[in-house]
Residue, then its C-alpha position, 0 to 999 in steps of 0.5 A: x515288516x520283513x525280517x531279514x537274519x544277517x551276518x555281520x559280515x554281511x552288513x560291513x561289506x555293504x556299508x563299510x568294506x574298509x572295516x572288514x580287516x580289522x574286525x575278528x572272525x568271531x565278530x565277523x559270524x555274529x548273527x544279526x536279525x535286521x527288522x526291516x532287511x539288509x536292503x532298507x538299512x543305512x549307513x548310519x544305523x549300520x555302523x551303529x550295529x557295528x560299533x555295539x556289536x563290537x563292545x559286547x564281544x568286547x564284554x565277552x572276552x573281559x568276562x572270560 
């Protein structure tokens, strides 16, 4: 297993680059740590990580 800790901006540019301009900065500098690395991920699983990372910013900002 080789664990690899990310950004999120790092997992959208290599899977979805059109998506970038439309998330936060703060969701952007969300640090994810990625089991199996950046190199194993596919793209399925990254706009999976994408779209759950963006609901708990979400949550965040509602709970403020």
């Amino acid at each position: 297993m080789n664990m690899e800790t990310v950004t999120l901006a790092s997992i959208v540019m290599r899977c979805s680059p059109k998506m970038y301009p439309t998330l936060k900065k703060e969701e952007l500098e969300s640090v994810i740590v990625l089991r199996d690395g950046l190199a194993q991920l596919e793209a399925e699983d990254a706009l999976d990580i994408i779209k759950y990372s963006i609901c708990e910013h979400q949550k965040q900002q509602l709970l403020q």
